[in-house]
N, C-alpha and C positions, 0 to 999 in steps of 0.2 A: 226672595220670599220673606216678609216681615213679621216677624214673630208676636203675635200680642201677649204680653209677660204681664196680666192683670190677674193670672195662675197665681201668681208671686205674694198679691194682695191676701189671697186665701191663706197662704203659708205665712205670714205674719211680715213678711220680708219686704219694706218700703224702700222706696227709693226718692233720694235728696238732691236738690240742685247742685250738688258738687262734683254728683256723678257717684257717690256712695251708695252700697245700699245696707242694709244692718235691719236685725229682727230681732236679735238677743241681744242684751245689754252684758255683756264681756271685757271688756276693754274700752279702752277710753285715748289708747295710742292713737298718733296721728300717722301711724306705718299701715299702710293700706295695701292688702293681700286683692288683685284685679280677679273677676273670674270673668274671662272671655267666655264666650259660647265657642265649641269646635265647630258645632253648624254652620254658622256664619259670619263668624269673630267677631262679633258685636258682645262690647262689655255689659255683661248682666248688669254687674257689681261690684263691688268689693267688700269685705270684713275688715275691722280694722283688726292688727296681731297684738296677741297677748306679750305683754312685758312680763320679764320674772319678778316684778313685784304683784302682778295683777294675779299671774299663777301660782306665788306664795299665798296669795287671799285664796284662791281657787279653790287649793289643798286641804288649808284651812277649815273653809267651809264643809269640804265635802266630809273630816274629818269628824266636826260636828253634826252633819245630819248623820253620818255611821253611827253614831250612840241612840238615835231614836230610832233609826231602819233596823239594825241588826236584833234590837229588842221585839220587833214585831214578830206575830207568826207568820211561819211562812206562807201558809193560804191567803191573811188580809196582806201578804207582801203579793200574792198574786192576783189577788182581788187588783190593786193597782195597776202589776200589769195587764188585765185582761181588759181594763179602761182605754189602756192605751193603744190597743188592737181595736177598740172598737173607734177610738178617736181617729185610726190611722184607718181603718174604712171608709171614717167619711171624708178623708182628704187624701183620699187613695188617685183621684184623678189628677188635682192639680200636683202633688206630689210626684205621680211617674212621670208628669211632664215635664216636671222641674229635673229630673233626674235623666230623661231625655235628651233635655235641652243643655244641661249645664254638663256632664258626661260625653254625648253625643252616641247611645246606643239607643238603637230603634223605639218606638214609644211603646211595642205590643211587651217589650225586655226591661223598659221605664216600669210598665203597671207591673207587671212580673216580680220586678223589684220589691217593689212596695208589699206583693200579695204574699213571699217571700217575710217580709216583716210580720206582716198577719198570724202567719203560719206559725212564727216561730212564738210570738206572743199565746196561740193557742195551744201552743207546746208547752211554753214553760207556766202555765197557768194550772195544765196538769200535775205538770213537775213539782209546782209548793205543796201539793201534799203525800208525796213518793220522797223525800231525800231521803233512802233508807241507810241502815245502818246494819251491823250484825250483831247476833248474841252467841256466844260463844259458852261452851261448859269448862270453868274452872279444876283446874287439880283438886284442888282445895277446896275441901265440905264447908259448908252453910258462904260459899263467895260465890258472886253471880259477876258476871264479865259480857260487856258489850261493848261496842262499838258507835261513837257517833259523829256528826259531823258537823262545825261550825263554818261561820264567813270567816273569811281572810280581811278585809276591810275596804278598802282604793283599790281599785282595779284598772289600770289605765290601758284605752281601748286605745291603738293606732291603726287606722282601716287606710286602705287604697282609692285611689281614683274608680278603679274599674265596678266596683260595685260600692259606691256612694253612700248607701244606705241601709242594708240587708246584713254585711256583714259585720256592723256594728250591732245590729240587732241582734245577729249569731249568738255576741257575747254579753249585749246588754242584758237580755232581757233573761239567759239563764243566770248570769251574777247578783240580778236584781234578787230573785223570786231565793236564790243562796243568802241574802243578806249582805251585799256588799252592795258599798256603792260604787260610783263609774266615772269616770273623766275621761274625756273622748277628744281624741286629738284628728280632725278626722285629715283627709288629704289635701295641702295648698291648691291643688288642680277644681276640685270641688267644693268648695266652700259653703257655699249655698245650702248644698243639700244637708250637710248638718245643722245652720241654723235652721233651718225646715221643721226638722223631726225635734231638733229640742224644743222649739217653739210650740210646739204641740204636746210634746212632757211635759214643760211648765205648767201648761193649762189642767193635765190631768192632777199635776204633783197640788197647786192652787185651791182644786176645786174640794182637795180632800184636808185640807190643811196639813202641810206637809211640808217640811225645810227641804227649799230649791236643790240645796247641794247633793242630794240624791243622787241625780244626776249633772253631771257638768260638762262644756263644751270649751276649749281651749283652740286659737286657732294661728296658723303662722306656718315655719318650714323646720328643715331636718332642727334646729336649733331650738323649737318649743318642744321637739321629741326627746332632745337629748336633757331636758329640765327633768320631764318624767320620768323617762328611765333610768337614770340617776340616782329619783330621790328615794331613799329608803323609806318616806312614809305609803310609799304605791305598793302593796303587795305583788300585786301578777301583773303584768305589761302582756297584753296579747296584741301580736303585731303580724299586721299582714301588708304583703310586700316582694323587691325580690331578695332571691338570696343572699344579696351583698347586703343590704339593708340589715337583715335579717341576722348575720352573720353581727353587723357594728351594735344591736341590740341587743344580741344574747349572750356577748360581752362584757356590754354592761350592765348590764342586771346579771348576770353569774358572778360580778366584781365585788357585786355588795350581796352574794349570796338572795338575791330576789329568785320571784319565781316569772319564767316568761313560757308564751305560748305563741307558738309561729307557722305559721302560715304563710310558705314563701311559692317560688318558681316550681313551675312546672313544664316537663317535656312531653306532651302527652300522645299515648299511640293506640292504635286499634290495629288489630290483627284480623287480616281477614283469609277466609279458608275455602277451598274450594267447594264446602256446603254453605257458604253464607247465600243468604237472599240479597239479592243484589239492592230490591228498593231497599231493605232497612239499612243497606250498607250507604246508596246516595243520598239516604236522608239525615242520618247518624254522620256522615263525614261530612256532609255540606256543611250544615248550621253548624256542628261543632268547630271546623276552620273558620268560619266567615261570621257568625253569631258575636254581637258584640265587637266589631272588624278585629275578629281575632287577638281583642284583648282582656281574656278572662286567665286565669291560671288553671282551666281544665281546657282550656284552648284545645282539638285535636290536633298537634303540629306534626306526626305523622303518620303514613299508614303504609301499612307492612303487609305484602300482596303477595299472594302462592304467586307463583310464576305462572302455574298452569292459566291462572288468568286474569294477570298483570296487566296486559292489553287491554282484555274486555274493560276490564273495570278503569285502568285512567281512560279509557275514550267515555267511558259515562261519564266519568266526573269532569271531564274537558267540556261535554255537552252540558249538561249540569251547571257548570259557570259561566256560560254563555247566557245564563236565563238569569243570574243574580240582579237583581235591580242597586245600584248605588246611588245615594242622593239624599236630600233631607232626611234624617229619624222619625222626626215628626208626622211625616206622610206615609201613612198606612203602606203602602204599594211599593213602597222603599226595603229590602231584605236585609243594607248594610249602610252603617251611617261612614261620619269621619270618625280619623285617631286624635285621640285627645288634645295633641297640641302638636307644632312646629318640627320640636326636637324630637317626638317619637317619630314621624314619617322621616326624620334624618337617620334615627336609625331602622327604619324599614329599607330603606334607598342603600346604607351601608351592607345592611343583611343580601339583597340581590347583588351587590359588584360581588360580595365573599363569596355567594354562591355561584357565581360566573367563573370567577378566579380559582376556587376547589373544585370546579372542573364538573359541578353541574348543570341538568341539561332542562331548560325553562319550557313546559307543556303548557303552561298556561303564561302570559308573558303577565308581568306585573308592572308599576309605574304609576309616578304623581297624575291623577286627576287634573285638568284646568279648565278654565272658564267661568263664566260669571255664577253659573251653579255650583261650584267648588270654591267660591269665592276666600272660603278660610284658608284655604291651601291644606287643609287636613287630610281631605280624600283621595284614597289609594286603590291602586284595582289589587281583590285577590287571586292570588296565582297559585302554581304548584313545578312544584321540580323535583327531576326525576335528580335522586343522589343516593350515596351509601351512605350509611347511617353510623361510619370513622369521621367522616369529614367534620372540621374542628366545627360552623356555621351550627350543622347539626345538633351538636350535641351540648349549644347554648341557646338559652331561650331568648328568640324576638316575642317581642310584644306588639303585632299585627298579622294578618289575613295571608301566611304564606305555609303555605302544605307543602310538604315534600313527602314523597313515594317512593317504596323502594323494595324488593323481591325476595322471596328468600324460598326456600327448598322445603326444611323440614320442620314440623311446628315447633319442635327444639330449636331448632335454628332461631325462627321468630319468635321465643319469646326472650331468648338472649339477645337478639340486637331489641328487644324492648325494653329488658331491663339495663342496656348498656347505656346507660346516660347518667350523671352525677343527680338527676332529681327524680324523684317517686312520689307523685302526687296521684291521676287518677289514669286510668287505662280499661283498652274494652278488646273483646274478640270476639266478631261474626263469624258462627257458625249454627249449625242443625245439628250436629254432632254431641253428642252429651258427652263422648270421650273425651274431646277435644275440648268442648266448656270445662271440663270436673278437672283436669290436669292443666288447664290456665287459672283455674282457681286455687290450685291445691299448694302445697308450700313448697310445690319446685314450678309453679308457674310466674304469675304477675307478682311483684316487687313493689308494689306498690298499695296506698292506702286506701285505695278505692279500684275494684273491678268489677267492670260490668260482662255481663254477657248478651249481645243483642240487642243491642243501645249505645249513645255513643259513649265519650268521653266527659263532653260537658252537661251540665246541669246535674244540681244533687237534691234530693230532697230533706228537708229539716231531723225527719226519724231519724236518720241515721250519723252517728259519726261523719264527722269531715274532718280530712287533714291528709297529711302522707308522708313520706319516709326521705330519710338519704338528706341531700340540700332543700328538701321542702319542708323540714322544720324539724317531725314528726310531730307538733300540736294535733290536739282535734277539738272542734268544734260541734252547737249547734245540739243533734241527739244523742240518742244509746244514752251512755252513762259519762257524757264531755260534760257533765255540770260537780263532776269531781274535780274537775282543776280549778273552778271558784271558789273549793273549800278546805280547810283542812280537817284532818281524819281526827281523831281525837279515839284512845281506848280507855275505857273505866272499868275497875275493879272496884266490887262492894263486899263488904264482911258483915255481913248480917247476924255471924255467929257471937259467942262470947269468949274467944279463944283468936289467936293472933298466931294461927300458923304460917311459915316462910314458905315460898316456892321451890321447889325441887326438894326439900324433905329437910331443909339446914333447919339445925338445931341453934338456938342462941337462948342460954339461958344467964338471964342474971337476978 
């Protein structure tokens, strides 16, 4: 099926007889970053990668648009971003296609994406004029004490493949409406999609008269990350990824005393109990396995089944996969696309011999897709296997469409093999029970940074904090009060008196 990529035209992203394609003027290298489609491996494009002379200009710049940005107030900082939410509505369509196309998650998960950015843009548009502060009552007569908060400055964003464009937004657009500005380094897998979304900044950054370097876009592999995180002129580095990743970045930005923010791996499980409703149970574990072919970091990877009806419920979800549609993203009727590239399906194919060889038992068989409709080689069936939740496979994360099941006695029981996994990210438990909800919620239940009740694992909404604990970072993102880590706290004391008393009652007299 042939794609017509005239979407691309919309998003500023031309395409050259060379076989290049380029929308932002970044680099001027002749090192060309490819971006296959997983859909169909057909080369979109390519960026060319930034040199670290190009990204010493970068830094530079972005340095000097921070001395007009951070002088602004914060509402006309929001007034710009609320431009850009509405710039990102009107290229909402070709956008989720691009993110579709160039990722390979379903196109309904593409607009998602995007509306995801919207969202967050009309979050933090709220947010320019909430950055509160506190006032506090002094020891000390006629001294008044409060509290307030500035920008930090460069903020270097490093997102993932798996969500393109939302989760830079996560960080953009609260850092913006804080006063800092951003360099965005987004994934070599997806390329595209960040010249996209900056090509559309520009336009807004343009239309108000406003130095580019506000926002900036850097592009390339682990080696343009490691410029960034590095450099002591980037205040906060937020990075998302997995935990090994995660682990080589918070290294180095703790080496030079930086500040990072992480967002890594996750193991995620749902408990389910012998009052759960069974549909919200196959509809909360389906999509949450198979949604995005199981490559999100709220992935459900597994689920923890009373015994009493362990049966019933993997012969639903057995029947349940048998209805999945695989095949294009692009095509409405499609429920799961391809994995990103090559090497993830080598390690989804690795992940099944482990789980053959640790001695689990395959309810749903898994395996490489072929034929001229799988023509990338990307596409993989989702499966499920029945295992205990020691076995080593387990208790690291695949990045694809594979659930595993597993039984347990007492709800004490399940929620320690929930929390026995090295990552804490998000987690859910079906039930009708409010007992059983209140003491999975309570601080001897879920270990993790997100729990749901009666919903699955995946998908979060903007309001709320995101992030989670253990090897998942503990960063948070996105809402609540995550727009404190783009700033620093600042306390001030005033003496409005005519007297210069010390704190705690010292005496100093000369």
């Amino acid at each position: 099926m042939a794609i017509d990529t005239r979407f691309l035209t919309k998003l500023g992203i031309k395409k050259f007889n060379n076989g290049t394609s380029t929308g932002l003027k970044s680099s001027n290298s002749k090192n060309y970053q490819p971006s296959p489609s997983p859909v169909d491996g057909h080369l979109i494009g390519a960026v060319s990668n930034t040199t670290p002379k190009e990204y010493d200009k970068v830094i530079r710049t972005a340095e000097a648009a921070y001395a007009t940005w951070k002088m602004m107030p914060a509402p006309k900082r929001g007034e710009i971003v609320r431009q850009y939410g509405e710039a990102l509505r009107r290229h909402k369509e070709p956008l989720g296609r691009l993110v579709s196309y160039e990722m390979g998650k379903s196109l309904q998960e593409g607009y998602g994406e995007v509306q995801e950015m919207i969202d967050i843009c009309d979050f933090a548009v709220g947010l320019s004029r909430q950055l509160y502060g506190l006032t506090m009552h002094s020891e000390r007569s006629q001294h008044r004490m409060y509290e307030q908060w500035h920008p930090l400055g460069i903020v270097g964003v490093i997102s993932a493949f798996n969500f393109p464009v939302a989760v830079w937004s996560w960080n953009a657009m609260i850092a913006l409406v804080c006063g800092d500005v951003v360099v965005w380094k987004p994934s070599e897998k997806t390329p595209l999609c960040g010249v996209a979304c900056m090509n559309i900044f520009q336009e807004v950054l343009k239309a108000n008269n406003l130095p580019e370097g506000i926002v900036s876009l850097i592009n390339g592999d682990y080696r343009v990350g490691e410029l960034l995180t590095q450099d002591t002129r980037v205040a906060l580095i937020s990075a998302t990824g997995s935990t090994r990743m995660g682990k080589i970045v918070g290294a180095a930005v703790a080496a030079r005393l930086g500040r990072s923010l992480l967002e890594l791996g996750g193991n995620n499980a749902i408990i389910i109990t012998p009052e759960a409703d069974l549909k919200i149970v196959l509809t909360g574990a389906v999509f949450g396995a198979v949604g995005t072919a199981g490559q999100r970091c709220t992935t459900t990877r597994r689920l923890i089944i009373h015994q009493s009806i362990f049966d019933k419920v993997t012969r639903a979800l057995v029947k349940a996969y048998k209805q999945i549609q695989i095949g294009n993203p692009l095509d409405p009727k499609n429920h799961m696309g391809p994995l990103i590239d090559i090497q993830a399906v080598y390690h989804y194919q690795k992940a099944l011999e482990a789980i053959k060889n640790q001695g689990g038992k395959m309810l749903v068989q898994g395996g490489v897709l072929k034929g001229r409709k799988y023509g990338s080689g990307c596409y993989v069936l989702p499966c499920i296997a029945e295992v205990t939740n020691d076995l080593p496979i387990v208790q690291s994360e695949t990045f694809a469409p594979i659930l595993y099941v597993m039984s347990y006695r007492t709800l004490d029981e399940a929620i320690q093999m929930q929390n026995n996994v090295p990552q804490g990210l998000s987690s859910a438990i079906m039930t009708n029970n409010m007992r059983e909800a209140e003491q999975f919620l309570s601080a001897a239940g879920s270990d993790c940074g997100i729990a749901n009740v009666n919903i699955g694992t995946s998908g979060a909404e903007i309001g709320g904090a995101f992030g989670g604990e253990k090897e998942t970072g503990g960063g948070r993102e996105s809402g609540s009060d995550a727009w404190k880590a783009y700033m620093r706290r600042q306390t001030n004391t005033i003496n409005w008196g005519k007297e210069l008393p010390l704190a705690q009652g010292i005496k100093f007299n000369i």
